[in-house]
C-alpha positions, 0 to 999 in steps of 0.5 A: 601376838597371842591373846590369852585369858588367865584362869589362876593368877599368871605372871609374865616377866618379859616381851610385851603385852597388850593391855586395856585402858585400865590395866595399862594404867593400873601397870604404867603407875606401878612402873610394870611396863614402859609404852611403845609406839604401838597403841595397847602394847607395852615393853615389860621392864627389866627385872618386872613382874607382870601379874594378872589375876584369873578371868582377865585377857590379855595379850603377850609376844610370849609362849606359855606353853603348857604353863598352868593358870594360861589359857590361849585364845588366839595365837598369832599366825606364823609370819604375822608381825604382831 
């Protein structure tokens, strides 16, 4: 999973992230995400729109890519399972 900090307000609609306490529980309320059985890591549901506003780290099976306000700390390694 790659592990990025957000430099602007980021969103991410899909895949799953990997969050701390707080921002798991800030999330799970406001049914953003839906737990797994991996410890930190959450499904983002259907139709959702995961927010995170500048400075916070986090991480996500997704790709940014180029797209602004991402900054990628880590990436995962090709052939890595998370």
């Amino acid at each position: 999973m790659n592990q990025y900090r957000a430099d602007a307000v980021v969103s991410v609609r899909q895949g799953q992230v990997m969050l701390s306490e707080d921002q798991a529980r800030r999330r799970l309320a406001s049914n953003q995400v839906v737990s797994t059985d991996q410890t930190g890591v959450f499904d983002v549901r259907e139709g959702a729109v995961v927010q995170f506003k500048a400075g916070e780290t986090f991480g996500w099976t997704g790709d940014a890519g180029k797209a602004p306000g991402f900054v990628l700390l880590t990436k995962k390694r090709r052939g890595a399972d998370s």
